[in-house]
C-alpha positions in Angstrom: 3.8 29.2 -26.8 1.9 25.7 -26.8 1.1 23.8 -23.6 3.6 21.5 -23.0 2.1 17.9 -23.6 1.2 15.5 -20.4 3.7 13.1 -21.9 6.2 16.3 -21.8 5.6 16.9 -18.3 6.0 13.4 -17.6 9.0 12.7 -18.7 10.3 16.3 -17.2 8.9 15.0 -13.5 10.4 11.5 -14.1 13.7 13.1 -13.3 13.5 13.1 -9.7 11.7 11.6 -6.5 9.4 14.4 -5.5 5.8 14.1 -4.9 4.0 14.3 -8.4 0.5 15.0 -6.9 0.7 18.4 -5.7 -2.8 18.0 -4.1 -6.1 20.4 -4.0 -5.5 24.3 -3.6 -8.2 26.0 -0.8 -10.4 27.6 -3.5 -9.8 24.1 -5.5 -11.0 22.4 -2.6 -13.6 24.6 -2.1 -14.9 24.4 -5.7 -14.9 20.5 -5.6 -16.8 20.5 -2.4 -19.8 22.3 -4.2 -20.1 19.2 -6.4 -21.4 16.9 -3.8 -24.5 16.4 -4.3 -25.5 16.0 -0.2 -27.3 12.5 -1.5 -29.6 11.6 1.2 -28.6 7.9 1.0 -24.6 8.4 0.6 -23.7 5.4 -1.2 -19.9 7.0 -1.5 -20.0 5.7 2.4 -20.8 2.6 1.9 -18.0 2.1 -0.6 -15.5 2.7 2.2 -14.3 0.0 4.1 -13.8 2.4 6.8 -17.5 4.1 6.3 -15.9 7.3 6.9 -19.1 10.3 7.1 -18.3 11.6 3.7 -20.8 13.6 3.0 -20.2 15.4 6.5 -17.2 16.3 5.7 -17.0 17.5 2.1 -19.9 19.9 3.4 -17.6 21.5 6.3 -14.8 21.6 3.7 -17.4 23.8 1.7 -18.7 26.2 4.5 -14.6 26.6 5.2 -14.6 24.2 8.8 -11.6 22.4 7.9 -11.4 21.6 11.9 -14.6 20.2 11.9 -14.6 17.9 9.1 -11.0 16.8 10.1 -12.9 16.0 13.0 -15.6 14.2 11.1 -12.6 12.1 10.0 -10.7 11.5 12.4 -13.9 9.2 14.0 -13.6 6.6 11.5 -9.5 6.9 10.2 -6.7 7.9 11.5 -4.5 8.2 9.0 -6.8 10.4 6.2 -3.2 12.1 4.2 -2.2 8.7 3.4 -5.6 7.7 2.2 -6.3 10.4 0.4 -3.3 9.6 -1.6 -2.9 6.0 -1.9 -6.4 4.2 -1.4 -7.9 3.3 -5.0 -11.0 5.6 -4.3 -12.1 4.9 -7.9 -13.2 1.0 -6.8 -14.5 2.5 -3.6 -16.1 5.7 -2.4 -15.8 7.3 -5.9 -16.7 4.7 -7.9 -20.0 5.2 -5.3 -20.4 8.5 -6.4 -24.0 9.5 -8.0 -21.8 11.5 -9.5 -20.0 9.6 -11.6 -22.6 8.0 -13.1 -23.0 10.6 -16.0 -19.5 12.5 -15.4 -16.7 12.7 -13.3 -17.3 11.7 -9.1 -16.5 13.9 -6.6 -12.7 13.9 -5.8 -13.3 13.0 -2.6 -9.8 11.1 -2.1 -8.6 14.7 -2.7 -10.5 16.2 -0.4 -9.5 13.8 2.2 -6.3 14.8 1.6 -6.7 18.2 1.5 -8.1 17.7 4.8 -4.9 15.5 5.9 -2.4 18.0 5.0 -3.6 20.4 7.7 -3.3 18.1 10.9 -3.0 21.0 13.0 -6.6 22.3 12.9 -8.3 18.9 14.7 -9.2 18.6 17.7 -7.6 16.8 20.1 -9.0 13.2 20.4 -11.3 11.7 22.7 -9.4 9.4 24.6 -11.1 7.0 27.1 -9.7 6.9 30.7 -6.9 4.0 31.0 -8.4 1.0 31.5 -5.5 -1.6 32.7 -4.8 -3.6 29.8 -2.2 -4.1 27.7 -2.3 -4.7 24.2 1.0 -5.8 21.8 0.7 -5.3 18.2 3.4 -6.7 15.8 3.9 -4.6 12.9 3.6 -0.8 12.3 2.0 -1.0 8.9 -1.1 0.2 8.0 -3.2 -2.3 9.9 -1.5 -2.3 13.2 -1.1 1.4 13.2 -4.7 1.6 13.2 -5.4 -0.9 15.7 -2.7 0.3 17.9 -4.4 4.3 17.6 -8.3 2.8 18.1 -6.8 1.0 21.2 -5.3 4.3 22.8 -8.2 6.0 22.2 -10.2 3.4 23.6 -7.8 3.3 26.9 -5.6 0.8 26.6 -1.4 0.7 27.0 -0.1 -0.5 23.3 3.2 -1.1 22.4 3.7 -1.7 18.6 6.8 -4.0 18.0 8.5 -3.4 14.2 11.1 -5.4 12.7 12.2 -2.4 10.7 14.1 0.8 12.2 10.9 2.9 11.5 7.1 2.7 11.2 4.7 2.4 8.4 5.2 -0.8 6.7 4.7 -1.0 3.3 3.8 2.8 3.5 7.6 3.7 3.8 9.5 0.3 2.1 6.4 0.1 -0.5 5.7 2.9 -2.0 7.6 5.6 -3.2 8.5 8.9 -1.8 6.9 10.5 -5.4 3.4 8.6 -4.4 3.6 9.0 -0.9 6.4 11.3 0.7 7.9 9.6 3.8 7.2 13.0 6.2 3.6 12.2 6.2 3.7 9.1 7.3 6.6 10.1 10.0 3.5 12.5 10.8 1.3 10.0 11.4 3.5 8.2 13.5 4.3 11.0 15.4 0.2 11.3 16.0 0.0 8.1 17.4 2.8 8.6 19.7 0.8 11.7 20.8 -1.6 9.4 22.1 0.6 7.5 23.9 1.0 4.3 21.9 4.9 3.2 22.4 7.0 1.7 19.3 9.4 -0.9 19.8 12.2 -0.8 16.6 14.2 -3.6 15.2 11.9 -6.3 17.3 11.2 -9.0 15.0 8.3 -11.2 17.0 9.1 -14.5 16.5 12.8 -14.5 16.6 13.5 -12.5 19.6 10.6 -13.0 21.6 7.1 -15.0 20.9 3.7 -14.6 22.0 4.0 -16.6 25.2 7.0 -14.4 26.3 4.6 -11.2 25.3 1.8 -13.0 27.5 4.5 -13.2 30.6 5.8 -9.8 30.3 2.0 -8.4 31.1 0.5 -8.2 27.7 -3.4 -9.0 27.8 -3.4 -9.8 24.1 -2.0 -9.8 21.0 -2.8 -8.0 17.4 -0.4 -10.0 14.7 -0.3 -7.3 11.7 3.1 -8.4 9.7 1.9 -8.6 6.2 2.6 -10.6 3.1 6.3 -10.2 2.3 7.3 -13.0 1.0 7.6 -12.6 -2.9 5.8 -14.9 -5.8 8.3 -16.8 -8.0 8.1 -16.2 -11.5 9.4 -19.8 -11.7 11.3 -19.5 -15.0 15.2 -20.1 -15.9 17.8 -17.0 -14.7 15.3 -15.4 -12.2 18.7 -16.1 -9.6 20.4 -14.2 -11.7 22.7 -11.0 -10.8 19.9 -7.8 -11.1 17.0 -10.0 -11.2 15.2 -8.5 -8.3 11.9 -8.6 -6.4 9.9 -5.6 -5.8 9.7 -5.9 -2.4 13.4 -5.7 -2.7 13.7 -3.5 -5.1 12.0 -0.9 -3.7 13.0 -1.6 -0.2 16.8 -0.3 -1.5 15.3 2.5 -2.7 12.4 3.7 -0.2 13.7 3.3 2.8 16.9 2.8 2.7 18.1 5.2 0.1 20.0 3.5 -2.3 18.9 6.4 -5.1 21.3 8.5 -2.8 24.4 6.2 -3.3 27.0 6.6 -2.4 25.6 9.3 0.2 23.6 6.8 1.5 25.5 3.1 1.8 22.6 1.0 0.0 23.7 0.1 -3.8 21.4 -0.5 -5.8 21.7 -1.5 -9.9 22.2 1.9 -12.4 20.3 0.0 -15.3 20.0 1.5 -19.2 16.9 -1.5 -20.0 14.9 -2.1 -17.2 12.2 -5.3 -17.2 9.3 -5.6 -15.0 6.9 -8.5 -14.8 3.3 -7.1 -13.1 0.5 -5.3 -13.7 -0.8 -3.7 -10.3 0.2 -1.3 -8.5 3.6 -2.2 -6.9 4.6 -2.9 -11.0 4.2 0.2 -11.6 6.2 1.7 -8.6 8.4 -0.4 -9.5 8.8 0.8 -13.6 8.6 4.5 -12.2 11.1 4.7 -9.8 13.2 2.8 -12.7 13.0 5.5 -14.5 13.8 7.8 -11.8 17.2 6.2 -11.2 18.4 7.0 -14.9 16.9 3.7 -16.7 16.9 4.7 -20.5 14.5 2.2 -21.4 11.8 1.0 -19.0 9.4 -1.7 -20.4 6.2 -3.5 -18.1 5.6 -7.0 -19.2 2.2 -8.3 -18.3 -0.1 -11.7 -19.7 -2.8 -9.8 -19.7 -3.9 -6.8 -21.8 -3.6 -3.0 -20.3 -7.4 -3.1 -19.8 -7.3 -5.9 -17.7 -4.2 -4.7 -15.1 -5.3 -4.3 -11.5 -3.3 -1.0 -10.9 -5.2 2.0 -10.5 -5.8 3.7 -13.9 -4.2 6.8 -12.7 -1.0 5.2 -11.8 -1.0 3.2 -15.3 -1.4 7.0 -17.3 1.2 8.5 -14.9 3.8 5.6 -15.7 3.0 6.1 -19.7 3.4 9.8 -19.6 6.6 9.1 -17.8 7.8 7.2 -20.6 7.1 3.1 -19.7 6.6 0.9 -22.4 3.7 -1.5 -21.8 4.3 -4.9 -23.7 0.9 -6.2 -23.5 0.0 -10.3 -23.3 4.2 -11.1 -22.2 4.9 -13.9 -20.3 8.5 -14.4 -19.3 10.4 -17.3 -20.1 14.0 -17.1 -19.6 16.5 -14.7 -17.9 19.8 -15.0 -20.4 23.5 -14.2 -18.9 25.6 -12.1 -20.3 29.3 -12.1 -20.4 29.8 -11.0 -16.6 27.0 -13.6 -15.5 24.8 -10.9 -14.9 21.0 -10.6 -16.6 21.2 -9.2 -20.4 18.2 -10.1 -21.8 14.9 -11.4 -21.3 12.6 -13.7 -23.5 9.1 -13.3 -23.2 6.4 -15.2 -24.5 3.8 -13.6 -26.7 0.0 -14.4 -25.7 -3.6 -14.4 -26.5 -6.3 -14.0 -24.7 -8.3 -17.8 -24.7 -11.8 -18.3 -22.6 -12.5 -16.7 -19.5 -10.9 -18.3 -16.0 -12.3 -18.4 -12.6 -11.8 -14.9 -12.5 -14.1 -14.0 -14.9 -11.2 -12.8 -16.9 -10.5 -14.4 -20.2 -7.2 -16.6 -19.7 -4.2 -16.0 -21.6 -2.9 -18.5 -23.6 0.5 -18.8 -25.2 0.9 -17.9 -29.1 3.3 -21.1 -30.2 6.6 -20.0 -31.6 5.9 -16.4 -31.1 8.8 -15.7 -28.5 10.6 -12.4 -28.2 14.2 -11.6 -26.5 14.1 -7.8 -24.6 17.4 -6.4 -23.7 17.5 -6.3 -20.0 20.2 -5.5 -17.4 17.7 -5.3 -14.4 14.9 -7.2 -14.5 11.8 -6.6 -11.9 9.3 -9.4 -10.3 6.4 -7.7 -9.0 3.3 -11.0 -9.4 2.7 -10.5 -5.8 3.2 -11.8 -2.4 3.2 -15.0 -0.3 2.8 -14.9 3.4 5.0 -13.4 5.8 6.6 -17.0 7.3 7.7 -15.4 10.4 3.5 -15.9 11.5 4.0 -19.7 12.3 7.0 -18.6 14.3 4.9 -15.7 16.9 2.4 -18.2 18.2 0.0 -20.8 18.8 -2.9 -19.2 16.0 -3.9 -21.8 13.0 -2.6 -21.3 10.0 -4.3 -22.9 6.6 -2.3 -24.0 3.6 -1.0 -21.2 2.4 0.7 -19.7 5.5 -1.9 -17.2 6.2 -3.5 -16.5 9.9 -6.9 -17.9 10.2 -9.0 -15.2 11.8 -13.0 -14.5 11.8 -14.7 -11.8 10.7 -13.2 -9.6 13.8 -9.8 -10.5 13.3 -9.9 -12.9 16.1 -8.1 -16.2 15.4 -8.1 -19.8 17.0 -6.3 -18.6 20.0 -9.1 -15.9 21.9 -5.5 -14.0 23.5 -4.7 -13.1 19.9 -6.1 -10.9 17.1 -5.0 -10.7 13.6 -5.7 -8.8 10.3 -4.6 -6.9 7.0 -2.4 -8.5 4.6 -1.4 -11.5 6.8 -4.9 -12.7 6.6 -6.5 -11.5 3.5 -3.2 -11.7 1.5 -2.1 -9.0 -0.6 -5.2 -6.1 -0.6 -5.3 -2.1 -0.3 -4.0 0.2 2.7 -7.4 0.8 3.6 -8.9 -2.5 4.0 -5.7 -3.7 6.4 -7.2 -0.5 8.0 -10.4 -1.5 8.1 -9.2 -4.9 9.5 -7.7 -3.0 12.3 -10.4 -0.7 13.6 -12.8 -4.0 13.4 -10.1 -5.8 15.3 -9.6 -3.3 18.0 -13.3 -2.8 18.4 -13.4 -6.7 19.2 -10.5 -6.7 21.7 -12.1 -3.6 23.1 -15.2 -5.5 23.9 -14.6 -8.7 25.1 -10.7 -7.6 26.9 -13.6 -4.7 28.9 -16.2 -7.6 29.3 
């Protein structure tokens, strides 16, 4: 009997919402492992925005020490099963990799992971004596979770206040349970309440409380970590339309609040047969799998550039084609048309071209006159990417610049010296592990001057 095609197996797996990364075996793990080349000047570490040891680590994954180099880990990142999985190793530690110069890098994401899955054979962390201070972070995404842990450890009291009814951020609301399954980010969580950092649910900073009130109550300083929620506009007729949806939104419904389990669950969310979605990184194409997922017949990813050109990792892009999304290359959208009911039907799109280069570097894509074409479309996705989260301007006195985004310097320290900030709200839309990486270097900061 003949293999069954990747393009079979993708459609097969696009049928539900389990994980479609099953992750490393032991003696895959093992075998992997002997691939490092134990370089003497790892450049795979300096790729990390963490600089976890890598090197250290794939070695005691090799001589079977998973303890140990969970260990080795756990010095620089707390939170190594969700990078493993979601950080785009192939811009950073792998794309390092000596490796990978003539062939194919080290996996180390999935060695990370490997090492992630079995939590229970660390050590138990170093934690500094408490030291008096109190420390409030607001938001339990990936950047203030990792502030908040690197503070505990360091000695300080943390509470982490969350608008949400659960930690994680865009971890659990962002990405999808077949990417990143919600028990291993409850895991983590539960980790960090190990080491004694408190969580504060449904507390939206900056509507029931500020960071004067925080300042009253006891609270030494302050680590703002609320992202960059607020969605782009794609600016064109119909996008108010019924089933015209952000992806925030969009996958909001689904993620974490169930609406693929209607009417178990008492979220609704759209049953769509042609499904429309205007992107081309990553959250595009959660967006155009988990489409798929919830019966779309047709799913189609609209983007002005060219395939080459999208800024989603290339693994996600050949997962979302063996799934069965269509990519319309060099589409531009133009109109949202009503149907009967008043709710979206179609969608026209305007062909492109690609002109000269912008100040991206990329070449810029310019509209092909009179070459317009109308998609059928009874849900149609806009995932362009993210303004700021407005609710900063409402937590305190910390500048702002024009676009709504925390000033901060290269610590994460912003005008005001009570108040740290980091991750999306300052950089704007980036990867899990650099809001990470903006954490630890925050909490290192606060660490030193709070203990001067």
């Amino acid at each position: 009997m003949r293999r069954r095609t990747a393009h079979a197996r993708g459609k097969e797996r696009a049928k539900d919402f389990r994980p479609v990364d099953k992750g490393f075996t032991e003696e895959m793990a093992h075998a992997e492992a002997a691939r490092c080349m134990r370089c003497k000047k790892p450049l795979c570490v300096e790729g990390c925005p963490v600089n976890i040891n890598i090197p250290g680590f794939i070695e005691k994954i090799y001589e079977g020490k998973y303890g140990e180099g969970l260990d080795i880990i756990h010095e620089q990142s707390m939170l190594p099963a969700i990078c493993g999985r979601v950080c785009p190793q192939e811009n950073q530690c792998e794309g390092k990799c000596i490796r990978g110069k003539k062939g194919e890098p080290v996996a180390i994401g999935q060695l990370e992971r490997f090492l992630g899955d079995m939590p229970e054979v660390a050590s138990e962390p170093k934690m500094a004596p408490k030291n008096g201070k109190k420390v409030a972070v607001i938001g339990a995404g990936p950047s203030g979770i990792t502030c908040a842990g690197e503070l505990a450890r360091n000695g300080f009291d943390v509470t982490v206040f969350e608008a949400f009814f659960t930690g994680g951020g865009v971890l659990v609301y962002g990405i999808p349970e077949f990417r990143l399954p919600k028990a291993v980010v409850k895991r983590e969580i539960d980790g960090l309440e190990k080491l004694g950092v408190k969580f504060e649910y449904n507390s939206v900073v900056g509507r029931i409380t500020d960071a004067e009130e925080l300042f009253a109550k006891g609270f030494d300083a302050l680590y703002i970590a609320t992202g960059a929620g607020l969605p782009k506009f794609l600016n064109v007729p119909g996008e108010n339309l019924p089933n015209v949806f952000f992806a925030n939104e969009y996958l909001t419904r689904v993620n974490l609040m169930k609406a693929n389990k209607f009417p178990e669950f008492d979220t609704p969310t759209k049953r769509a047969k042609n499904v429309v979605v205007f992107g081309g990184g990553n959250v595009a194409m959660d967006s155009v799998r988990t489409a798929l997922r919830l019966g779309a017949e047709t799913v189609t990813l609209c983007y002005r550039r060219t395939e080459a050109e999208m800024p989603a990792r290339r693994a996600e892009v050949e997962h979302a084609k063996a799934e069965g999304v269509i990519i319309h290359e060099l589409a531009s959208p133009v109109e949202f048309v009503a149907g009967e009911d008043g709710s979206v039907c179609a969608v026209k799109v305007q062909n492109m071209e690609l002109g000269e280069p912008d100040a991206s570097g990329r070449r810029r894509p310019v509209p092909i006159e009179g070459s317009i074409d109308e998609l059928p479309c009874d849900l149609g996705v806009s995932a362009i990417g993210t303004n700021a989260n407005p609710i900063a301007k409402l937590i305190g006195p910390e500048k702002l610049n024009k676009w709504g985004y925390i000033e901060a310097d290269e610590n994460g320290q912003t005008s005001d010296p009570r108040i740290w900030a980091g991750g999306d709200i300052v950089t704007g839309a980036a990867t899990v592990i650099l809001a990470m990486g903006a954490g630890k270097k925050a909490a290192a900061d606060m660490t030193a001057k709070l203990l001067a």
